[in-house]
Rosetta silent file (secondary structure, phi, psi, omega in degrees, C-alpha in Angstrom):
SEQUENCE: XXXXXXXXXXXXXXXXXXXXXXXXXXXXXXXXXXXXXXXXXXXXXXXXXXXXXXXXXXXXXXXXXXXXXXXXXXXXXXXXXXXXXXXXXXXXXXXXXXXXXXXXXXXXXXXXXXXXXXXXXXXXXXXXXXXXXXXXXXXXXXXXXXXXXXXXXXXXXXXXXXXXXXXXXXXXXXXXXXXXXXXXXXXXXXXXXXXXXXXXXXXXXXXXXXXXXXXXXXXXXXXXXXXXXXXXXXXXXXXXXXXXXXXXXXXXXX
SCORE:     score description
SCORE:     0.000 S_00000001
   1 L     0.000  177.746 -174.140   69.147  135.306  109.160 S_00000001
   2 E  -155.125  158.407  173.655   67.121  136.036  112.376 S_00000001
   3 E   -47.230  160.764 -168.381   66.100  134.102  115.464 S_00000001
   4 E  -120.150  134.095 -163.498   63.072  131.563  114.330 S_00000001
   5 L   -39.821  103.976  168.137   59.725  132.114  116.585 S_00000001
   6 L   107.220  -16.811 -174.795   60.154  129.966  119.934 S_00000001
   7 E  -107.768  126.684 -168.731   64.003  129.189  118.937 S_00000001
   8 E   -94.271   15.362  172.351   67.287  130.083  120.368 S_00000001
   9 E  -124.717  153.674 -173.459   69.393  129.413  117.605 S_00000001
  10 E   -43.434  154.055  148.710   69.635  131.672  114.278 S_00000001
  11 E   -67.895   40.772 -121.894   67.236  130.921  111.401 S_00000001
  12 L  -102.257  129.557  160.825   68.911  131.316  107.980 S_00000001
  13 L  -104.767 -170.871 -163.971   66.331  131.709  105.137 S_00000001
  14 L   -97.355  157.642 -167.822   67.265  130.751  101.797 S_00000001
  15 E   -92.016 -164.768 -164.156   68.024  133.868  100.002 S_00000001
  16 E  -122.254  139.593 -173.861   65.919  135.751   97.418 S_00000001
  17 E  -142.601  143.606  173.281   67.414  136.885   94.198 S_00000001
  18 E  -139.261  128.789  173.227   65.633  139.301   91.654 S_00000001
  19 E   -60.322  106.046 -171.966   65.881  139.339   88.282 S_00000001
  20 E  -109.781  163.959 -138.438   65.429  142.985   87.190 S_00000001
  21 L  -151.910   -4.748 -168.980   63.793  144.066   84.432 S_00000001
  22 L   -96.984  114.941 -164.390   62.460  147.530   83.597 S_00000001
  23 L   -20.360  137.968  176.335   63.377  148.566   80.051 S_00000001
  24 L    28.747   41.554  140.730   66.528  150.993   80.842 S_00000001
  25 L  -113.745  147.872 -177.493   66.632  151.411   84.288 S_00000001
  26 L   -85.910  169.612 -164.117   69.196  149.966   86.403 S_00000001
  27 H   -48.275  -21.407  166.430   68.161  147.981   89.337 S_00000001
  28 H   -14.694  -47.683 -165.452   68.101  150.865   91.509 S_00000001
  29 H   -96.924   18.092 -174.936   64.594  151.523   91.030 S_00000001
  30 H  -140.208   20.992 -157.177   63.267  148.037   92.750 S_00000001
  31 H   -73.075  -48.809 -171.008   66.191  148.483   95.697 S_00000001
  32 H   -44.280  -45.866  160.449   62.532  149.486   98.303 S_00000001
  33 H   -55.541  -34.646  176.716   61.650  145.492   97.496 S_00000001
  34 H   -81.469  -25.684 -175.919   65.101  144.303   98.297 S_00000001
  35 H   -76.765  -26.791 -160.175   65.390  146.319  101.593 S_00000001
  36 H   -64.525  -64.402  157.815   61.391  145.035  102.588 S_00000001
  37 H   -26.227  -67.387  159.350   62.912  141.467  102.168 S_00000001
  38 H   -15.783  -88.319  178.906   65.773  142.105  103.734 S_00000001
  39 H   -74.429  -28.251  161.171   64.553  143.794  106.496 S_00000001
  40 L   -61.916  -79.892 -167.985   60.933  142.363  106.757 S_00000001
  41 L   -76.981  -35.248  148.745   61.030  138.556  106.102 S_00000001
  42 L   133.010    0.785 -175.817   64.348  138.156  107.281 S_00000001
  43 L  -111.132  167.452 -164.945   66.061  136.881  103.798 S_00000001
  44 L   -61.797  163.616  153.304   69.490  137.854  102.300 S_00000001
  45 E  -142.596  145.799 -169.559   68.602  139.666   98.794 S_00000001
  46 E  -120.882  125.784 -161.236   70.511  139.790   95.765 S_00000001
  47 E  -101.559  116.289  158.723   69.366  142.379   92.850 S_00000001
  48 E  -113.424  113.246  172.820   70.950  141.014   89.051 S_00000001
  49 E   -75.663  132.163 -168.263   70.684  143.746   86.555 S_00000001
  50 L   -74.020  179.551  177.846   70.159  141.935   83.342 S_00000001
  51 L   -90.188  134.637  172.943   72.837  142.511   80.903 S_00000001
  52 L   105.324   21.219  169.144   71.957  146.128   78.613 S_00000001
  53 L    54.823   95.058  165.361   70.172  147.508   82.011 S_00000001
  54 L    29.795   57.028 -168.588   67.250  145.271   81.955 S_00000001
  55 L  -125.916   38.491  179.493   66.624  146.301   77.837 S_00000001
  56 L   -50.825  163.785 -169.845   67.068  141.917   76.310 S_00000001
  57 L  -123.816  172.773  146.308   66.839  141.271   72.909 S_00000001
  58 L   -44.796  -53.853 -171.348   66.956  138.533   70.408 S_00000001
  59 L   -78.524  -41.930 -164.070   70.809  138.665   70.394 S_00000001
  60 L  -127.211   45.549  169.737   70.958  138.949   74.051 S_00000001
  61 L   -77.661  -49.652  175.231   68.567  136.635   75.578 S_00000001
  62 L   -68.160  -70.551  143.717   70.954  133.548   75.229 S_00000001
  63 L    41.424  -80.666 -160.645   73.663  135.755   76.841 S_00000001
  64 H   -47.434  -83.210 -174.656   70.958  136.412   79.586 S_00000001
  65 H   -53.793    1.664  179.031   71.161  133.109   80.283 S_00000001
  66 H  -101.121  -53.942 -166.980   74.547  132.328   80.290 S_00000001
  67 H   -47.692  -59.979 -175.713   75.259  135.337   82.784 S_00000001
  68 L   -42.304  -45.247 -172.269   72.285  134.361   85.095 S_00000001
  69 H   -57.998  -46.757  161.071   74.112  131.226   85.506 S_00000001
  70 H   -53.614   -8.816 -179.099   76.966  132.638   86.380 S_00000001
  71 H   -88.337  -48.560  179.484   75.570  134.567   88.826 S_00000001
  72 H   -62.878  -19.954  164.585   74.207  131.492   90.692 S_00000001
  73 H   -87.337  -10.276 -165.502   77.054  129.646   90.581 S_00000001
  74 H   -98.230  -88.520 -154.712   78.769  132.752   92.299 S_00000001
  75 H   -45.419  -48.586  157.722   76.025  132.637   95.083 S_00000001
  76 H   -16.847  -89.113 -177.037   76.356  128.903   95.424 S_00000001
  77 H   -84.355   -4.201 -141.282   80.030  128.687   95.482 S_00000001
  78 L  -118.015  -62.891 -155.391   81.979  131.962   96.415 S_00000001
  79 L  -106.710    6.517  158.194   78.753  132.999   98.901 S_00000001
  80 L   105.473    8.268 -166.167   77.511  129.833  100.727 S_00000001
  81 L   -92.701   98.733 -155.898   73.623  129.979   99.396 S_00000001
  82 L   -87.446  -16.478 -165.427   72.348  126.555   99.486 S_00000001
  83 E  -144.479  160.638 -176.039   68.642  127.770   98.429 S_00000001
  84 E  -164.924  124.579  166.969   67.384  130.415   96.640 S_00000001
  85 E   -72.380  126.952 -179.199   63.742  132.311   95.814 S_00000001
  86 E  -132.594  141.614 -160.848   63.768  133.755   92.563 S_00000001
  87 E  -116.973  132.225  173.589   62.099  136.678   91.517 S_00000001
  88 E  -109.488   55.178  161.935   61.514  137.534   87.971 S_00000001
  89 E   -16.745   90.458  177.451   61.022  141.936   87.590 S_00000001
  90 L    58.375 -137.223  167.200   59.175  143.030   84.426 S_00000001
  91 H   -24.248  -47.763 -156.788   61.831  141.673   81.284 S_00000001
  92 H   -78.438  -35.816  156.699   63.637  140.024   84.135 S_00000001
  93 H   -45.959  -71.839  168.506   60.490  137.526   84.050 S_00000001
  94 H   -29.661  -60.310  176.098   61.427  136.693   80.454 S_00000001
  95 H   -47.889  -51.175 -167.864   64.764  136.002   81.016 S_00000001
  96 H   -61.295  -40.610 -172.664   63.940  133.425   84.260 S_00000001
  97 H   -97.397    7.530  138.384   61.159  131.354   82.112 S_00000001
  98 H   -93.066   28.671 -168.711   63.136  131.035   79.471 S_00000001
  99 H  -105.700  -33.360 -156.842   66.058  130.121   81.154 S_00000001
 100 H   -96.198  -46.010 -177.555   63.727  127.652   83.230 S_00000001
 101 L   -99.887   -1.275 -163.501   61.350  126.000   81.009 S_00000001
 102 L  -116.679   -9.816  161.248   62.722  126.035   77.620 S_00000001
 103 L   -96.400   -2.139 -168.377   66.790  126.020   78.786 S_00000001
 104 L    47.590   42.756 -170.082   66.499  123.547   81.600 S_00000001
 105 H   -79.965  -37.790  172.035   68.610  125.654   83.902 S_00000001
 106 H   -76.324  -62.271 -165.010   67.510  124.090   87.052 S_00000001
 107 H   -34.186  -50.222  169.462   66.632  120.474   85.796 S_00000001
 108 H   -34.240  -43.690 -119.845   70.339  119.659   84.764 S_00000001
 109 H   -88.403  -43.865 -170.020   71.016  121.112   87.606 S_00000001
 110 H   -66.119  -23.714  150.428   69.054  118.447   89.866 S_00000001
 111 L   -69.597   -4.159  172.639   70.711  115.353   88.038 S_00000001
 112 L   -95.911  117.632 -162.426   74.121  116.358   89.227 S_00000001
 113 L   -33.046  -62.877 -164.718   75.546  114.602   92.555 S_00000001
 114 L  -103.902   71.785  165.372   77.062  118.062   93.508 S_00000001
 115 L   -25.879  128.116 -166.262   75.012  121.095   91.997 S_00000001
 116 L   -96.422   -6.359  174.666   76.620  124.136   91.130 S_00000001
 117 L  -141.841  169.017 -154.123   73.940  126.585   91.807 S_00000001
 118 L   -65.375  149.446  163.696   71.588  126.856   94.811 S_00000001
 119 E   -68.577  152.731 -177.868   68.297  124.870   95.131 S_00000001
 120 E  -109.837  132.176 -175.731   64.997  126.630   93.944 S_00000001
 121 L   -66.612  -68.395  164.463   62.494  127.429   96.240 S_00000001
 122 L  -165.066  170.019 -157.469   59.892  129.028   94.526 S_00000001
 123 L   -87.709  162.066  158.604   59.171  131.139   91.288 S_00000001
 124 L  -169.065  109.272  151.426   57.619  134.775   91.556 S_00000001
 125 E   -71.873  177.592 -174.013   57.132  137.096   88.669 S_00000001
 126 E  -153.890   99.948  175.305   56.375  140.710   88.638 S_00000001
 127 L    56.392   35.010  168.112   54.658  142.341   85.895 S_00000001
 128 L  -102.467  136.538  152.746   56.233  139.890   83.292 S_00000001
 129 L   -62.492  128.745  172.447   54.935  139.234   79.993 S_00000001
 130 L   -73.224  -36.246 -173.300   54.316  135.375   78.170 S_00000001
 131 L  -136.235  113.306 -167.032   54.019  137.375   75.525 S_00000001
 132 H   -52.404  -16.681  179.665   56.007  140.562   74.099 S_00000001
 133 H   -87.468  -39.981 -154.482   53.781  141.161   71.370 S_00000001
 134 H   -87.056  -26.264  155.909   50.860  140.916   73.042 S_00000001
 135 H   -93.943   -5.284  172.504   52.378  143.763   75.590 S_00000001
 136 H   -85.797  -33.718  174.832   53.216  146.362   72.800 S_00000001
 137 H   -62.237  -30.415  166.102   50.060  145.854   71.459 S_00000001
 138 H   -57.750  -38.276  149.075   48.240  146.322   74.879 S_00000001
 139 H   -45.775  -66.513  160.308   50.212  149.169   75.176 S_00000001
 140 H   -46.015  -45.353  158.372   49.361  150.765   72.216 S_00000001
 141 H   -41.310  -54.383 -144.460   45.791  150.225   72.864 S_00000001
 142 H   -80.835  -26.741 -175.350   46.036  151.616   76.208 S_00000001
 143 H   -65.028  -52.183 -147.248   48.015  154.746   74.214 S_00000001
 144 H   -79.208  -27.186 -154.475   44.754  155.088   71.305 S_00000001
 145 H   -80.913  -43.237 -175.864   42.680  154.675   74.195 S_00000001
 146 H   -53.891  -52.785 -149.954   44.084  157.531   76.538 S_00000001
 147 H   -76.749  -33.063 -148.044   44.131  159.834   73.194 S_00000001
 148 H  -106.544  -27.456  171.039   40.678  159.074   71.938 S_00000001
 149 H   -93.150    6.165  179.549   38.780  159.397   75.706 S_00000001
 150 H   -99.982  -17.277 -169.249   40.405  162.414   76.698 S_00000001
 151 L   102.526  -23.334 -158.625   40.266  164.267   73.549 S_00000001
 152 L  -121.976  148.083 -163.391   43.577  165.924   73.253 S_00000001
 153 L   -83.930  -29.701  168.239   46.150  164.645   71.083 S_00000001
 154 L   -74.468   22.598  171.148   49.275  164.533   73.512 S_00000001
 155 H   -80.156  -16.015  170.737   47.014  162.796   76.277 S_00000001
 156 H   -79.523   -7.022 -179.268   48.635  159.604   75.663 S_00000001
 157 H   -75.217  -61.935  156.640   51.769  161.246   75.881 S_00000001
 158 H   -37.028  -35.345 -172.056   51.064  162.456   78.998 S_00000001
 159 H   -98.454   -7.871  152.954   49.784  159.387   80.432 S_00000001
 160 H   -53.090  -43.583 -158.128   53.067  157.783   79.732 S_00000001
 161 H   -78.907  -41.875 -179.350   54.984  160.041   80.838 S_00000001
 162 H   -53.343  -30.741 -144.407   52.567  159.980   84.690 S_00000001
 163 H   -85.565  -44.498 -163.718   52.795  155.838   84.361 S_00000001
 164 H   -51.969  -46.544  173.851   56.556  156.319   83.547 S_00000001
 165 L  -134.471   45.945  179.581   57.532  158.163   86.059 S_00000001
 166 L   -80.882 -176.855  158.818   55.487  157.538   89.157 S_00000001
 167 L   106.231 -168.328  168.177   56.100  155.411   92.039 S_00000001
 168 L   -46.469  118.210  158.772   59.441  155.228   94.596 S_00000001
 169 L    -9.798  -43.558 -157.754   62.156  157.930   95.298 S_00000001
 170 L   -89.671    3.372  166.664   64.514  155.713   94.147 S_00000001
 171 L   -55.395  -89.155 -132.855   62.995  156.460   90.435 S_00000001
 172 L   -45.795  -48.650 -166.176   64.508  159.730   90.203 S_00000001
 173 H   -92.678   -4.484 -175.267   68.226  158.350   90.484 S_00000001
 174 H   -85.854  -41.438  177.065   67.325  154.973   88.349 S_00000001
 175 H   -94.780   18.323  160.611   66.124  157.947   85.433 S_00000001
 176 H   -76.865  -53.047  169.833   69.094  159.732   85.696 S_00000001
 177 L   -61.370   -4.494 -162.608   70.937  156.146   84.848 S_00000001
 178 L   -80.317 -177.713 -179.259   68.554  155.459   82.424 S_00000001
 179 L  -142.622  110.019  167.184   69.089  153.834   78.677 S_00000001
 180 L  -105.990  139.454  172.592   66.297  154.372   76.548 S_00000001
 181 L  -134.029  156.339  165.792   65.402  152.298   73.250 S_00000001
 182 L   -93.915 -164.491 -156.945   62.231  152.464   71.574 S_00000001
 183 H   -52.454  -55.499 -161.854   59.634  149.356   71.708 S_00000001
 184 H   -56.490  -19.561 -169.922   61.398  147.586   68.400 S_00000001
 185 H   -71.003  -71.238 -164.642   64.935  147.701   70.157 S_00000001
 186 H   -71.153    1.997 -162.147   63.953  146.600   74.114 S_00000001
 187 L  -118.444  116.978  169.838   61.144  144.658   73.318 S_00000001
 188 L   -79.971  110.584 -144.494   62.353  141.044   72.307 S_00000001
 189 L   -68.626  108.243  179.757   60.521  140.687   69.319 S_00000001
 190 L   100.561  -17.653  179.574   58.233  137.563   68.587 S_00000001
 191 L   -66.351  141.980  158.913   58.856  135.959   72.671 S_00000001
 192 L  -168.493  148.830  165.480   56.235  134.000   74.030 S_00000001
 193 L  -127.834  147.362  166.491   55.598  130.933   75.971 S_00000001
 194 L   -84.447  148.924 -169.250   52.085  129.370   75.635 S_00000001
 195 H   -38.689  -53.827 -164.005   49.842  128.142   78.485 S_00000001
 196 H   -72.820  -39.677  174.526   50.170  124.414   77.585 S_00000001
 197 H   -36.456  -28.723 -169.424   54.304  125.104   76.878 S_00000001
 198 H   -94.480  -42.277 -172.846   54.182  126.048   80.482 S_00000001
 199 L   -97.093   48.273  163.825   51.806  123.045   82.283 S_00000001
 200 L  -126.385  -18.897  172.133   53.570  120.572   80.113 S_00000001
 201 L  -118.149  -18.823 -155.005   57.125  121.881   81.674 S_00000001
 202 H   -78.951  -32.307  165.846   57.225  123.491   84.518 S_00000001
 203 H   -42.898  -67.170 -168.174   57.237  120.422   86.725 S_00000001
 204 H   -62.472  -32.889 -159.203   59.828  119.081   85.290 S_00000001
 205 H   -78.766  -32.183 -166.139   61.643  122.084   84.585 S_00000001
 206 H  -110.996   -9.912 -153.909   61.258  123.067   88.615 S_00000001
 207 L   112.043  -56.518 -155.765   60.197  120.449   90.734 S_00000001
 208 L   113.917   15.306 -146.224   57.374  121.747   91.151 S_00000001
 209 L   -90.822  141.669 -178.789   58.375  124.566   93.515 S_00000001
 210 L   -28.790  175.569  155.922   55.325  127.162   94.276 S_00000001
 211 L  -149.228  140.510 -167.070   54.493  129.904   91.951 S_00000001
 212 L  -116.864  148.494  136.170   53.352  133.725   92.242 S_00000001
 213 L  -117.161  133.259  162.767   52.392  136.265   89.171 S_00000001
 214 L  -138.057  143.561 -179.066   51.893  139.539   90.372 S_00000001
 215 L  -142.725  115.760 -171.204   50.688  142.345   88.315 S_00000001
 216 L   -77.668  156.224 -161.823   49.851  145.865   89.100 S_00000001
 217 L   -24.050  -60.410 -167.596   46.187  147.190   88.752 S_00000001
 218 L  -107.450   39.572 -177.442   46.972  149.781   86.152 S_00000001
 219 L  -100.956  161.828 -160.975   50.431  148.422   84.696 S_00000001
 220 L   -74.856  -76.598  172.121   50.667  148.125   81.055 S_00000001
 221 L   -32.099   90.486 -170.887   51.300  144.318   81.838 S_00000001
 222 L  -122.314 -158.296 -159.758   47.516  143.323   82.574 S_00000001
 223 L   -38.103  -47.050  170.858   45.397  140.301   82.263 S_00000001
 224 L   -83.384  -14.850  159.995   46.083  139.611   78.714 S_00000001
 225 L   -77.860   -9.129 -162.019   49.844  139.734   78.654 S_00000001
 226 L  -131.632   38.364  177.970   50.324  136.922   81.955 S_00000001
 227 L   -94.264   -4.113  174.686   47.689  134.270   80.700 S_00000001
 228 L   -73.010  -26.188 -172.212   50.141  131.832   79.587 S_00000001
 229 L   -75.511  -25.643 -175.832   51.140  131.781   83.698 S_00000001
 230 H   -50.778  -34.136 -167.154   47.726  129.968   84.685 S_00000001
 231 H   -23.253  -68.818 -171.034   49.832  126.871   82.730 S_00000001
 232 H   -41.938  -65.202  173.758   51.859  126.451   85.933 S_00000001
 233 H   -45.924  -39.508 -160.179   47.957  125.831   88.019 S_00000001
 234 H   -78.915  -26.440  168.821   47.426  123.896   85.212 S_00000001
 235 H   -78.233  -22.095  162.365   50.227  121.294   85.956 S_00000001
 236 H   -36.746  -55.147 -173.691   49.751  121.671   89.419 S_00000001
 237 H   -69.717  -30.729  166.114   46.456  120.248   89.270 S_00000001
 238 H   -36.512  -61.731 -176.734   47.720  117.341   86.975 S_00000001
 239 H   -48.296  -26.697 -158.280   50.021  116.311   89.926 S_00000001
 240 L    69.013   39.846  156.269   46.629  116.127   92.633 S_00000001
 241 L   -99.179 -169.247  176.452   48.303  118.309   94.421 S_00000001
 242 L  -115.405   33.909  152.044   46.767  121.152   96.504 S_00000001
 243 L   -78.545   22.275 -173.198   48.517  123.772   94.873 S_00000001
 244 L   -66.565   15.849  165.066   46.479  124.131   91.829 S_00000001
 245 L  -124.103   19.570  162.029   46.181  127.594   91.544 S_00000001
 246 L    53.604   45.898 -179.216   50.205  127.644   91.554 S_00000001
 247 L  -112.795  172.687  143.187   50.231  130.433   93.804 S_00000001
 248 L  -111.374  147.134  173.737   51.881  130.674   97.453 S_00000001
 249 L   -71.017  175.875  169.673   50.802  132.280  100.675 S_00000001
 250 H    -9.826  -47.833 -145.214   52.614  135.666  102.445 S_00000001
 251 H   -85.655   18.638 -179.087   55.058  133.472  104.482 S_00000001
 252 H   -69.188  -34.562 -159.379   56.156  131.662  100.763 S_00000001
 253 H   -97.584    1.073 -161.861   59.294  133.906  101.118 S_00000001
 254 L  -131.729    0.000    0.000   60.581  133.130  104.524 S_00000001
């Protein structure tokens, strides 16, 4: 925690925990977000490497969700975390909304006198898909597309391989660690949540606690893999509240 603007006694913020998520790399490669937190906004951050280095499955989605719990119940009791921001990282999206709307991981949680795992603040995805099919096929487009406007047949090859391994220092020792499957292995086959699945639960499932999607410009997760997240705006706006585009500002994290 850090002093709070105007106040002489510490601040504590509730801490931030991210789910991570990028097919075979271990968390390693998203550590430059956990130090910004850290050291920027001022909150504790906790990195949980899914189980199979962020590669879920069919078989090991329920798992997922057994672990996560355990992890939260850790922060809770063992480290004193009364609140908690949760971040969902590529895959590591998947796991959190289906853990949230379709396992009821918080809502039990909020009928129990004494609650075993920290209250949730607010939601924030990263590049996650609603729907896994709907990102290998964008991918693949995005493959046929690279091949067919450059001309050469190993330009899509190429443009994986730029998308793959651009980005933060901290790649380099995350693809030394890596675990590679192809798409049918790491890809859980058949996942989706639908728009209305989402503004028909999320309330319930959360509170109602803000919600971010963020997705970068040119990531293979674009527009048409994260339309199932407007859902969340859409139950906002049910409530009349004046969060209806279920997003939060900067300072949402602090």
């Amino acid at each position: 925690g850090h002093p709070g603007i105007g106040q002489g006694t510490p601040l504590f913020q509730p801490a931030v925990l991210i789910l991570h998520g990028a097919p075979g790399l271990p968390s390693c490669c998203i550590e430059p977000l956990a130090v910004s937190l850290c050291g920027q906004a001022g909150n504790t951050c906790y990195v949980y490497d899914q189980l199979g280095c962020g590669l879920p499955n069919a078989h090991s989605l329920k798992q997922g969700i057994s672990d996560l719990r355990d992890v939260l119940e850790f922060l809770h009791e063992s480290l004193g975390e009364s609140e908690v921001h949760v971040v969902g990282h590529g895959l590591g999206g998947v796991l959190l909304m289906e853990a949230l709307i379709r396992s009821g991981l918080w809502r039990r949680e909020a009928s129990l006198e004494l609650p075993r795992v920290p209250k949730l603040r607010s939601v924030c995805l990263m590049g996650a898909p609603s729907s896994t099919a709907t990102l290998r096929s964008e991918a693949c487009r995005l493959f046929r597309r690279a091949r067919s406007e450059v001309g050469q047949e190993e330009a899509d090859t190429r443009f994986w391989l730029r998308h793959f391994h651009s980005g933060a220092d901290t790649l380099g020792e995350a693809h030394m660690r890596a675990v590679w499957e192809p798409w049918n292995q790491w890809v859980i086959r058949g996942w989706s949540l639908s728009r209305d699945e989402v503004a028909q639960k999320y309330v319930a499932a959360t509170g109602g606690v803000p919600f971010l999607s963020l997705r970068g410009e040119e990531d293979f997760v674009n527009e048409e893999c994260v339309k199932a997240w407007r859902g969340v705006g859409d139950a906002m706006s049910s409530r009349g509240g004046g969060a209806s585009s279920g997003g939060f500002p900067e300072e949402g994290l602090r």
